[in-house]
ZADOSE-88719 format. One line per 10 residues: number of its first residue (from 1); for each residue z, x, y of N, C-alpha, C. Coordinates in steps of 0.1 Angstrom, whole numbers, plus 2048, in hexadecimal, padded with zeros to 3 digits. Layout:
<lumlos>
NUM = Z/X/Y/Z/X/Y/Z/X/Y ~ ...
</lumlos>
This chain:
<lumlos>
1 = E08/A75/CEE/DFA/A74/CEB/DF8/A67/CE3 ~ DEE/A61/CE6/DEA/A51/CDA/DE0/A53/CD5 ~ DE5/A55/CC7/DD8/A56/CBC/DD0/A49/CBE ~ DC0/A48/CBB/DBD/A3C/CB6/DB1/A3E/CA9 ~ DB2/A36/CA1/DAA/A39/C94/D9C/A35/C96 ~ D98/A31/CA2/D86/A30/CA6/D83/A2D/CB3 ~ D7B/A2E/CB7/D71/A2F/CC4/D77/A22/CCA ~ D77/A18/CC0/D79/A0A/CC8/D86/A07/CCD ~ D92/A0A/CC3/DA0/A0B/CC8/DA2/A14/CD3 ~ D9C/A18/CDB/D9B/A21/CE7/D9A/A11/CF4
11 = DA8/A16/CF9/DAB/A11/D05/DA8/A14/D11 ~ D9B/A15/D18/D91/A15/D25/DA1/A1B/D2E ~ D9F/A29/D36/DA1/A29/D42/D9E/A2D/D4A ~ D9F/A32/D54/D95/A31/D62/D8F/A3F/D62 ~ D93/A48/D5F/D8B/A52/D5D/D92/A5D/D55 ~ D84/A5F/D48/D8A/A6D/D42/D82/A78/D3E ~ D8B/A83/D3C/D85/A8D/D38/D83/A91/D2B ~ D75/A8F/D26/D73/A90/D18/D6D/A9A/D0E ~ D72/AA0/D04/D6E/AA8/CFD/D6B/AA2/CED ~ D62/AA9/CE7/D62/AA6/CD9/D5E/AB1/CD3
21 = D62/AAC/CC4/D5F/ABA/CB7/D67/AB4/CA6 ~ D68/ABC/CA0/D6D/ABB/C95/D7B/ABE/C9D ~ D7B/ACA/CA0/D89/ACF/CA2/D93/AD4/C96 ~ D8C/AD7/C8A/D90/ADE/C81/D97/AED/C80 ~ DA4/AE8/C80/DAE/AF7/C84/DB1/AFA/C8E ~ DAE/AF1/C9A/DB4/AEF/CA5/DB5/B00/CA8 ~ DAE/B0A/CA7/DAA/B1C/CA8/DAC/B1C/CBA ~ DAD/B28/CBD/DB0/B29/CCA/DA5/B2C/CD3 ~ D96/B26/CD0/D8A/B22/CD2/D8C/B13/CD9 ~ D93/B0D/CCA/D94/B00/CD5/DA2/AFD/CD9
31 = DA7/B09/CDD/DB5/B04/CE7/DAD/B08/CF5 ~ DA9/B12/CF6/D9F/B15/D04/D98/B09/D0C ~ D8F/AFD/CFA/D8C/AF6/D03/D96/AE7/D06 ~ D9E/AEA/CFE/DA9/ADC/D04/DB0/AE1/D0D ~ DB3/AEC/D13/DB9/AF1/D22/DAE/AEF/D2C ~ DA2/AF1/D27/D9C/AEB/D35/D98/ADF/D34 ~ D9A/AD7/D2B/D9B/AC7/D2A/DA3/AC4/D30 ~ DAD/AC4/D2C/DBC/AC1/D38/DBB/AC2/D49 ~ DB5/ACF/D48/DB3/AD4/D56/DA9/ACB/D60 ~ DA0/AC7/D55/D94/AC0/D59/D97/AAF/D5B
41 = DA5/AAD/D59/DA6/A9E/D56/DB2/A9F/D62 ~ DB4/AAC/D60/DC0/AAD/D74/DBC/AAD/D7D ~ DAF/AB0/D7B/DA5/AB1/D90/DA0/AA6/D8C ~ D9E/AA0/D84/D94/A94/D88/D9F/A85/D89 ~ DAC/A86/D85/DB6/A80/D84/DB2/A74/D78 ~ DAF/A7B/D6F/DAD/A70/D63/DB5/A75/D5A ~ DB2/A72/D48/DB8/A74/D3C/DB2/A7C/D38 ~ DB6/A85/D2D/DB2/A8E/D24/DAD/A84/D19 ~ DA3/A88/D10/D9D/A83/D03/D9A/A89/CFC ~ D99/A8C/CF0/D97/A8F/CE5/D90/A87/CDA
51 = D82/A88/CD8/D7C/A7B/CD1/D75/A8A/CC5 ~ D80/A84/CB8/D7B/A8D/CAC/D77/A84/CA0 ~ D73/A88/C93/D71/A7F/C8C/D75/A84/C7C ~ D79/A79/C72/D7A/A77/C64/D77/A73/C5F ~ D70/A76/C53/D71/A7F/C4C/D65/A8C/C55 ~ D67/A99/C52/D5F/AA0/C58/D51/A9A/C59 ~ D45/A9D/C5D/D39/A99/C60/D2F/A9E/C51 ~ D35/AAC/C50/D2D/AB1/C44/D32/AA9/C3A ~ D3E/AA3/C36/D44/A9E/C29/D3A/A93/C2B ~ D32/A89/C32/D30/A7F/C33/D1D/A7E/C30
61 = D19/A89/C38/D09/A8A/C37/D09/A94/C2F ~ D0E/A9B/C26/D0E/A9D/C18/D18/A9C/C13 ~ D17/A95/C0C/D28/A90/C02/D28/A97/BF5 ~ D19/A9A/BF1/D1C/AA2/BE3/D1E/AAF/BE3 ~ D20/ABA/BEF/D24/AC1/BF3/D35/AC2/BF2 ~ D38/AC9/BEB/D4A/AC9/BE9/D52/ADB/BEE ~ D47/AE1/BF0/D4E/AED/BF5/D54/AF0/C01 ~ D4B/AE1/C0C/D54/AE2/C1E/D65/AE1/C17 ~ D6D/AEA/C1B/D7C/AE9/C1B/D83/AE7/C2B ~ D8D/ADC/C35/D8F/AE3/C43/D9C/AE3/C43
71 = D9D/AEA/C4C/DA7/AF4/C4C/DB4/AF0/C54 ~ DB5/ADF/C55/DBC/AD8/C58/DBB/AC9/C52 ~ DC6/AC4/C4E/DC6/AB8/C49/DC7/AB1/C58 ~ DC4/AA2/C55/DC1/A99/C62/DD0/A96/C6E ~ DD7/A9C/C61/DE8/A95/C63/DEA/A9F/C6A ~ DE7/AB1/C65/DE9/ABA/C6C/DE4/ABD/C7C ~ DD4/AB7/C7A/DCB/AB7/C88/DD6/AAE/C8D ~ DDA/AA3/C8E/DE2/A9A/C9A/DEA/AA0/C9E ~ DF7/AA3/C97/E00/AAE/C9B/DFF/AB9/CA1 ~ DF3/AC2/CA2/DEF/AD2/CA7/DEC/ACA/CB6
81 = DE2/AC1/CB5/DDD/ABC/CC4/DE5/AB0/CC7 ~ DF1/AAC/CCB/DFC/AA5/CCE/E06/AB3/CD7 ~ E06/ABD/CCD/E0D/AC7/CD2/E04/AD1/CDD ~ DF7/ACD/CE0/DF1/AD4/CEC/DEE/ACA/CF2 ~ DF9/ABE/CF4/DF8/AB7/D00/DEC/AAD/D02 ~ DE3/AAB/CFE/DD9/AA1/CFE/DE0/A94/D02 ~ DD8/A87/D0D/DDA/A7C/D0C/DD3/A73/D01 ~ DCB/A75/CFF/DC6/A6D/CF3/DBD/A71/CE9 ~ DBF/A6F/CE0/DB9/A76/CD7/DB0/A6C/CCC ~ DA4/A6A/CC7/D9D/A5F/CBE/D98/A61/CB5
91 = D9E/A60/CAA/D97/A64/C9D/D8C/A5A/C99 ~ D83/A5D/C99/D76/A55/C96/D71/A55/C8A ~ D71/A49/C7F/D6E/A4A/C72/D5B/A4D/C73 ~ D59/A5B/C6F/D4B/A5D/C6D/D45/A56/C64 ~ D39/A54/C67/D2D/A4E/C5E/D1D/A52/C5D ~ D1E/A4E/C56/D0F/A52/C56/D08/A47/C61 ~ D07/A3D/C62/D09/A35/C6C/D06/A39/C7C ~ D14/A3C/C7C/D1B/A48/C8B/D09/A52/C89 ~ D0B/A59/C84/D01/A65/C81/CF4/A66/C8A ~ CF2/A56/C85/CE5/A54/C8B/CE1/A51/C9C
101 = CF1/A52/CA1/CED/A51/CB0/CE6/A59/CB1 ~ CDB/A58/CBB/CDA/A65/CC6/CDE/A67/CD0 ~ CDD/A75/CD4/CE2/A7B/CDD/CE8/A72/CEC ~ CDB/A67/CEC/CDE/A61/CFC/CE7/A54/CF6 ~ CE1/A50/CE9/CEE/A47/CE9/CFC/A4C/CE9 ~ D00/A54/CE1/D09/A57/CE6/D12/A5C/CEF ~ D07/A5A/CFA/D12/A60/D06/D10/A55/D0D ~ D06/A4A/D0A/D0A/A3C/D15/D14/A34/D0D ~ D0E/A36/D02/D13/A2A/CFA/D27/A2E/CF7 ~ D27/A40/CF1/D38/A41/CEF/D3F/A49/CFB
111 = D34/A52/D01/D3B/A58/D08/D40/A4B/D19 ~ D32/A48/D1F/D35/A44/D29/D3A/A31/D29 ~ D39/A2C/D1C/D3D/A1A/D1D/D48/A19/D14 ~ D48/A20/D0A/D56/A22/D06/D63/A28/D0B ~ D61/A39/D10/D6D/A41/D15/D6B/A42/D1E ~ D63/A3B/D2D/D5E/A3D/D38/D64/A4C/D3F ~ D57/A56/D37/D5A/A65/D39/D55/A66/D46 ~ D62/A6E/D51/D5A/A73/D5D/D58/A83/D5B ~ D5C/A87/D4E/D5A/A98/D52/D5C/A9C/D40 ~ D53/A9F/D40/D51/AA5/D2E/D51/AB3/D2E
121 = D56/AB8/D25/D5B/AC8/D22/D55/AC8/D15 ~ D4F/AD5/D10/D4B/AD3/D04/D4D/AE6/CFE ~ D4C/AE6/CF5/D48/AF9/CF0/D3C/AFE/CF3 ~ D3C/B0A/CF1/D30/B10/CEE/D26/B0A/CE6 ~ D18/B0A/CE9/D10/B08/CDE/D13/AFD/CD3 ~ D1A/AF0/CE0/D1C/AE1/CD5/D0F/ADB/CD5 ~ D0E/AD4/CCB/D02/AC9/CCB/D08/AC1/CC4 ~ D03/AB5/CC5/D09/AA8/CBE/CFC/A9D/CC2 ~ D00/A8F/CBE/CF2/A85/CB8/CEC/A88/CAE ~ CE1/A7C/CAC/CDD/A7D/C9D/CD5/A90/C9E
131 = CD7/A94/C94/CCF/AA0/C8E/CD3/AA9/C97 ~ CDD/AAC/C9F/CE5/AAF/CAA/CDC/AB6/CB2 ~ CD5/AAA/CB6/CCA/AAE/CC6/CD1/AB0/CCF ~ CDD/AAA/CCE/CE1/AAC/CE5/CE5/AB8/CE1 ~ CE7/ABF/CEF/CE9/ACA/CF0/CEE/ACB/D03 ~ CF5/AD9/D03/CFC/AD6/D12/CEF/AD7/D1A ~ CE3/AD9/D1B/CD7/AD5/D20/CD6/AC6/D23 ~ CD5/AC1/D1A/CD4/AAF/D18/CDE/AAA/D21 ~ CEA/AB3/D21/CF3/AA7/D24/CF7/AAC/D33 ~ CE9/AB5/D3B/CED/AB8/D47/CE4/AAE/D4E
141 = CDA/AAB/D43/CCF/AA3/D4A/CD7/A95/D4C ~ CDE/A90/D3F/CE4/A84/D42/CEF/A7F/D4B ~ CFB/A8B/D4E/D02/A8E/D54/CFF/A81/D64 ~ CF6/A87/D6B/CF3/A7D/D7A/CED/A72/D7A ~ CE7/A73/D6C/CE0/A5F/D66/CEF/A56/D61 ~ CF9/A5D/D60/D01/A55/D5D/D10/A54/D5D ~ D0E/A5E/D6B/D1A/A60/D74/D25/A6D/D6F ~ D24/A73/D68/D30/A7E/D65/D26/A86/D65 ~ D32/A95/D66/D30/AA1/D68/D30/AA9/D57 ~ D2B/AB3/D56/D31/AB8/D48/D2F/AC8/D49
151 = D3C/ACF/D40/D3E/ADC/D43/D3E/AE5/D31 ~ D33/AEC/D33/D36/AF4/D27/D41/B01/D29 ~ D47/B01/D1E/D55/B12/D1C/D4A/B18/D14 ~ D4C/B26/D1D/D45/B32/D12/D48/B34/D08 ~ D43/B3D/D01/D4A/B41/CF4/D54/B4A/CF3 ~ D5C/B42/CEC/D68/B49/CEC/D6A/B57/CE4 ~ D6F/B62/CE4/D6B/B6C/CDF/D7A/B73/CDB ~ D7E/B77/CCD/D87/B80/CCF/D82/B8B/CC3 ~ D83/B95/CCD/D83/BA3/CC9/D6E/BA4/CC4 ~ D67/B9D/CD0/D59/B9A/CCE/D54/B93/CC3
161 = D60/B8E/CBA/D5B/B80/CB4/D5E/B75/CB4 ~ D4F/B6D/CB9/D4E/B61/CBE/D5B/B59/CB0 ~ D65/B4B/CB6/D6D/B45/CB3/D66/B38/CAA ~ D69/B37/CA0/D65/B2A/C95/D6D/B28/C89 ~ D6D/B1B/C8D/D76/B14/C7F/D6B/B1A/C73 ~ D60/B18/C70/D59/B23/C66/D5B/B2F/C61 ~ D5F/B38/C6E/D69/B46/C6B/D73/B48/C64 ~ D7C/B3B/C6D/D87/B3B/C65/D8D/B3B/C59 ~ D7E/B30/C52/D81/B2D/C46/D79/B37/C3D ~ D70/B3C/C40/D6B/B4A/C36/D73/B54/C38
171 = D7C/B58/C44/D87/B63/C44/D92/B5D/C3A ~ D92/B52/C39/DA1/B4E/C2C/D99/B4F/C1C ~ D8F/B47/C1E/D88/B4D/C0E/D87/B56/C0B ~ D87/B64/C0F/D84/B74/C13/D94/B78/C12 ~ D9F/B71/C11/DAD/B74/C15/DAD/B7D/C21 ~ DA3/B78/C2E/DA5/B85/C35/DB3/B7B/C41 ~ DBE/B7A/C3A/DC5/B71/C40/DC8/B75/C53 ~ DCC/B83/C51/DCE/B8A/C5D/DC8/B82/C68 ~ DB6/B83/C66/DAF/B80/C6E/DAE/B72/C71 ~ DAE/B65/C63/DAE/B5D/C68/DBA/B57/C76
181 = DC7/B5C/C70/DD4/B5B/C76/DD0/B5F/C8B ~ DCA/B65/C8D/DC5/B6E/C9A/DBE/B5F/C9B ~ DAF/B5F/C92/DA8/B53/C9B/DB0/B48/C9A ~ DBA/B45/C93/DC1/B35/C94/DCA/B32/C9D ~ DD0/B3E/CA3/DDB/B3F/CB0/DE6/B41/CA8 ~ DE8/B3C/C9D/DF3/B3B/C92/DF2/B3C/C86 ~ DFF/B39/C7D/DFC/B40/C71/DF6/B34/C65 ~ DE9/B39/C5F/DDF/B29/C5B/DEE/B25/C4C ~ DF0/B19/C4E/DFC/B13/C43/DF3/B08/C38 ~ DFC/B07/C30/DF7/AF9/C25/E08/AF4/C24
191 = E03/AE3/C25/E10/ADD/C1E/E0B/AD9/C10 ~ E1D/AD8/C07/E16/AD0/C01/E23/AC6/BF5 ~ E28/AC4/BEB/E31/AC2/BE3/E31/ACB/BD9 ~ E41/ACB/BD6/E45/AD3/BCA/E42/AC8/BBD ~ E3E/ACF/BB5/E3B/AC7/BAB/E3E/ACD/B9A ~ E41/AC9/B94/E48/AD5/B85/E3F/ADC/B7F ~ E3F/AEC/B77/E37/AF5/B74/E3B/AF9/B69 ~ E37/B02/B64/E3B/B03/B57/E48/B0D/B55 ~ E4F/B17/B63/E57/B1A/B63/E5C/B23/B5E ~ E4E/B2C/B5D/E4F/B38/B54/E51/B44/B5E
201 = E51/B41/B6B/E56/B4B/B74/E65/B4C/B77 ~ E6C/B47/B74/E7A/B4A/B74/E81/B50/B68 ~ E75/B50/B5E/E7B/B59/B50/E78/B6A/B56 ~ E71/B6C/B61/E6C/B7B/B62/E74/B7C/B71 ~ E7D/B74/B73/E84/B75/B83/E7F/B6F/B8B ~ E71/B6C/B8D/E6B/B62/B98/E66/B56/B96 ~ E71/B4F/B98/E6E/B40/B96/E69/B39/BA3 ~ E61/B34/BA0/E56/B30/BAB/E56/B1F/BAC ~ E4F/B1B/BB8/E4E/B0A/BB8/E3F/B08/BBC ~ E3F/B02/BB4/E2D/AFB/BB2/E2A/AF2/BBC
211 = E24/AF2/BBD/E1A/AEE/BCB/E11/AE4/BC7 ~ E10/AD6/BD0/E05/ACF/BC8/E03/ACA/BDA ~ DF7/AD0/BDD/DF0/ACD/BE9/DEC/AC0/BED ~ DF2/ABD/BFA/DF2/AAC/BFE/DE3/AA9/BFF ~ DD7/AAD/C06/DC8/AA9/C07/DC3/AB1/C02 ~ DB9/AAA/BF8/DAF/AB0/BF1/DA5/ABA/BFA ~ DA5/AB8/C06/D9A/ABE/C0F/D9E/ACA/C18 ~ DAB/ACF/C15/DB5/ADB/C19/DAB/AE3/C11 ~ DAB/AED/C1D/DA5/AFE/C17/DB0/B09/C16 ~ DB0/B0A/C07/DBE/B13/C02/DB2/B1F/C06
221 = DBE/B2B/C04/DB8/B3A/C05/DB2/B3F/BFA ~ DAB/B4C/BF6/DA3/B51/BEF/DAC/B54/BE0 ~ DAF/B55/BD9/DBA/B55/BCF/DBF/B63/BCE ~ DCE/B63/BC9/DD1/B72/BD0/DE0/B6F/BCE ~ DED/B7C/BCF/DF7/B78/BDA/DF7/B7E/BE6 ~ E00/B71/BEC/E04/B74/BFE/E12/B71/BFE ~ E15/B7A/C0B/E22/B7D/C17/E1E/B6D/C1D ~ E29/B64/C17/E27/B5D/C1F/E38/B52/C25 ~ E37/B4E/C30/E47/B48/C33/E45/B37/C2F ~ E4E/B31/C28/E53/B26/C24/E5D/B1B/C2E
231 = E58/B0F/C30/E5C/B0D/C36/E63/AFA/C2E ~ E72/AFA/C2E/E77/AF4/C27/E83/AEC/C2D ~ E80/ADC/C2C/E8C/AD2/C39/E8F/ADB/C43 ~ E85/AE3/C4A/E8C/AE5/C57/E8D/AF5/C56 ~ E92/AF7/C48/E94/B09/C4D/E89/B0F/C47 ~ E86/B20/C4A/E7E/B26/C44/E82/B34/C3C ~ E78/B35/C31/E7A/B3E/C2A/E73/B48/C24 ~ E73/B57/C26/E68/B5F/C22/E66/B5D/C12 ~ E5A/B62/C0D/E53/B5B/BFC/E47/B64/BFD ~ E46/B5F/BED/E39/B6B/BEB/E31/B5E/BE1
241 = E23/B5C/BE2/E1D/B51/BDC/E14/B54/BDA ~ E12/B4F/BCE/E01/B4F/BC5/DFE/B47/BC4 ~ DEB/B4A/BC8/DE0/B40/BC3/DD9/B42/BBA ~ DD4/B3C/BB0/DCA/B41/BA5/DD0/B3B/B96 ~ DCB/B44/B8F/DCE/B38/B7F/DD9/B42/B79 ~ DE7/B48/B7D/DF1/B52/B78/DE8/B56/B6B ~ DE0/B5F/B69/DDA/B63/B57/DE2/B66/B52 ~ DF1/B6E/B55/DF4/B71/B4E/DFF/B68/B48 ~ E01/B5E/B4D/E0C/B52/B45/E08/B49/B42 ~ DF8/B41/B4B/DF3/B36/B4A/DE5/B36/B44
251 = DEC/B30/B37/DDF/B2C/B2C/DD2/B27/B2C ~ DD5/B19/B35/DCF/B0F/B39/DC1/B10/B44 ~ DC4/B1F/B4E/DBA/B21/B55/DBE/B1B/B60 ~ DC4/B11/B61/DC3/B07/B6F/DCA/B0E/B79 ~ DC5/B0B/B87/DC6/B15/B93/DD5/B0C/B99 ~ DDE/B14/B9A/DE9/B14/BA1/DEA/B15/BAE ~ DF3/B12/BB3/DFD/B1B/BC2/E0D/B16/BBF ~ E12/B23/BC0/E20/B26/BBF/E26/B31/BC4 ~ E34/B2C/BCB/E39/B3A/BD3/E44/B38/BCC ~ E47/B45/BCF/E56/B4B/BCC/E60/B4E/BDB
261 = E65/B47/BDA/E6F/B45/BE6/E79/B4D/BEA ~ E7B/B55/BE9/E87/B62/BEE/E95/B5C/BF3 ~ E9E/B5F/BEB/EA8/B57/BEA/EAD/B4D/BF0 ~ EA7/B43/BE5/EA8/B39/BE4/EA8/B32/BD6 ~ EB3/B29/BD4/EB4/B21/BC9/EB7/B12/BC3 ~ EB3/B0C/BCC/EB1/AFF/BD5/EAD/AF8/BCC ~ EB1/AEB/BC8/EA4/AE2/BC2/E9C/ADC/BC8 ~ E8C/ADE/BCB/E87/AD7/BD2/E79/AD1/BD1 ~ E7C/ACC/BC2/E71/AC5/BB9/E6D/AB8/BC7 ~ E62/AB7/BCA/E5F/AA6/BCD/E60/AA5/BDE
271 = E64/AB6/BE3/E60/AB8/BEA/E56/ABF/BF5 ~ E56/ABB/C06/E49/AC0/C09/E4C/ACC/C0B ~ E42/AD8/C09/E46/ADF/C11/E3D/AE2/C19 ~ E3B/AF1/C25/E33/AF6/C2B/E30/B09/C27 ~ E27/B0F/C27/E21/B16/C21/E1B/B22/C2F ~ E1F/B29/C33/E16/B32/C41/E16/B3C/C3C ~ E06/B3F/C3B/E00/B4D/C34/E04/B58/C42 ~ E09/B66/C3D/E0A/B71/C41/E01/B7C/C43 ~ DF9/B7D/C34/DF7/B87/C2F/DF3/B85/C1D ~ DE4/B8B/C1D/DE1/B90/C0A/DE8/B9A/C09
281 = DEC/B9E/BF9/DF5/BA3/BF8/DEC/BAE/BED ~ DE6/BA6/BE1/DDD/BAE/BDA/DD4/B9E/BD1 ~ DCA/BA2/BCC/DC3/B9B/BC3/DCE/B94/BB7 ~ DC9/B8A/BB0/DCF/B83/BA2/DCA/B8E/B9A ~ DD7/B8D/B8E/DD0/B98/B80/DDD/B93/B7A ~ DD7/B99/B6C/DD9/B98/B61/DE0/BA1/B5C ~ DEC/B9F/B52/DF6/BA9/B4F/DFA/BA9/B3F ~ DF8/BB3/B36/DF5/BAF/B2C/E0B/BAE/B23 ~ E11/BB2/B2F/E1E/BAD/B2D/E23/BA8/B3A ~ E33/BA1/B31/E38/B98/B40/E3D/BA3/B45
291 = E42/BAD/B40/E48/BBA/B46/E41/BBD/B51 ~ E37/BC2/B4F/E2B/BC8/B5A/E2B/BBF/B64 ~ E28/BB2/B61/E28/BA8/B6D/E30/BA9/B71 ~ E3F/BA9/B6D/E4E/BA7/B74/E4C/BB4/B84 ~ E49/BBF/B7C/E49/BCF/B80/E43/BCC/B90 ~ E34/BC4/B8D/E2A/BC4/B98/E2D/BBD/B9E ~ E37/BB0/B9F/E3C/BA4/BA3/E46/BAD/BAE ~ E4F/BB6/BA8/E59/BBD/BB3/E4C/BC4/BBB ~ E4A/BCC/BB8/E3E/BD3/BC0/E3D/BC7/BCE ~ E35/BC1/BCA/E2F/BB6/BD2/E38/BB1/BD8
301 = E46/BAF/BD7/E51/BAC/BDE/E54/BB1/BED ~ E53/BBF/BE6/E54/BC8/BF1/E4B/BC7/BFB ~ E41/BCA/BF9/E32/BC8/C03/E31/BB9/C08 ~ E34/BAC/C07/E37/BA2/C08/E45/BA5/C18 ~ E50/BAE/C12/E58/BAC/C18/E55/BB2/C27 ~ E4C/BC0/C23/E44/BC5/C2F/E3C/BBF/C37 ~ E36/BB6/C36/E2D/BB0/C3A/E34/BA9/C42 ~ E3C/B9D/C3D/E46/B95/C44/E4E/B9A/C52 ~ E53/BA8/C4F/E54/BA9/C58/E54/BB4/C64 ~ E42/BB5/C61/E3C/BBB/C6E/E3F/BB2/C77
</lumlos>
């Protein structure tokens, strides 16, 4: 696959098949429609495309807005779609600028003189241009004024609800991990570095590694612990990890993430790791001894180990 970091670093070839979107979580909504991208760029004997954009659209036409979280880092999005086979893929630096196309410019101006699209795939219920007028209406009209075909995918549906990176991300705030895991195809992960802690979890048996999240714009889960597997130079390991402010050891308030790694005793300050949620385990709380904590900490071990391995 060849990444390119904008519209213009896009190398013209004779015919492709184009899709666009955020593509946030790369959810098995949009593996449906990069299968029939593919498919669509094998009858017509062209390339596949992928024309997405960075920073999200909402971070950019409201910036003072800080609650959008997505549910892939940019490094992560390349890697998920690299591995579903895509020929080219274009990260497009958004703007406010960009924004203001409309609808018909952008299908003369990026779709048809830049990526010379013969066959556009899009989701359900896309719109895009300024104030997102086009719509797959618009773009049936333009379709024969300017030579390609275009094909909308239904909505994708599992278990009668409709598929969205929006779902996703309110089923992780919700810790309804289960469910986001179903809409993602897989298990939703965070990377990030170990970083030093105050180390008060290995006085009570569970000594944990801190976590200091590589992008600020990563959507951690709802605060809580979780059943979750660790993934470390290559090998993996089952762990039990908390998000939230520990009340009962940490003074300071400030919101953590730290797992406890199941045998394991490794030094592995300064490195990355990876993080794949399983399963909530119970809410954060407060313990008015370390005893009690310790007590609840086995508890939670157990159910952690259950979970693992349904």
């Amino acid at each position: 696959m060849k990444v390119y970091n904008s519209i213009e670093e896009f190398e013209a070839v004779n015919s492709t098949a184009v899709t666009t979107g955020t593509f946030d979580g790369v959810h098995t909504g949009h593996k449906v429609i990069i299968e029939q991208l593919k498919n669509a760029a094998q009858k017509i004997g062209g390339e596949s495309v992928i024309l997405t954009f960075f920073p999200h659209p909402r971070m950019v036409l409201y910036p003072d807005d800080n609650e959008l979280k997505l549910l892939n880092t940019i490094s992560e999005r390349i890697s998920m779609l690299e591995t579903a086979g895509i020929d080219h893929l274009i990260i497009h630096p958004f703007s406010k600028e960009f924004s203001r196309l409309s609808s018909t410019e952008f299908v003369r101006d990026i779709l048809i003189n830049k990526l010379n699209v013969a066959k556009l795939v899009i989701g359900y219920d896309h719109h895009f241009g300024r104030n997102r007028e086009g719509s797959f209406e618009h773009l049936q009209e333009l379709a024969p004024l300017y030579g390609f075909t275009v094909e909308e995918i239904p909505a994708q549906e599992i278990q009668q609800v409709n598929i969205s990176s929006t779902k996703v991300r309110t089923s992780l705030l919700n810790g309804e991990i289960q469910a986001a895991n179903q809409f993602l195809g897989y298990n939703y992960y965070i990377k990030g570095t170990v970083v030093d802690g105050n180390k008060m979890g290995r006085t009570i048996g569970f000594p944990t590694a801190n976590i200091q999240i590589d992008e600020w714009y990563k959507l951690i889960p709802t605060k809580g612990v979780y059943a979750v597997k660790v993934k470390i130079d290559g090998n993996t390991f089952d762990g039990m990890l908390n998000i939230g402010t520990r009340p009962t050891l940490n003074r300071d308030g400030n919101e953590t993430i730290e797992v406890n790694i199941f045998n394991f005793e490794e030094d592995i300050y300064n490195k990355e790791i990876q993080i794949e949620f399983y399963g909530r385990i119970r809410d954060e709380q407060k313990f008015e001894e370390l005893s009690l904590l310790k007590k609840q900490l086995e508890i939670d071990k157990q159910k952690v180990i259950q979970v693992l391995n349904q």
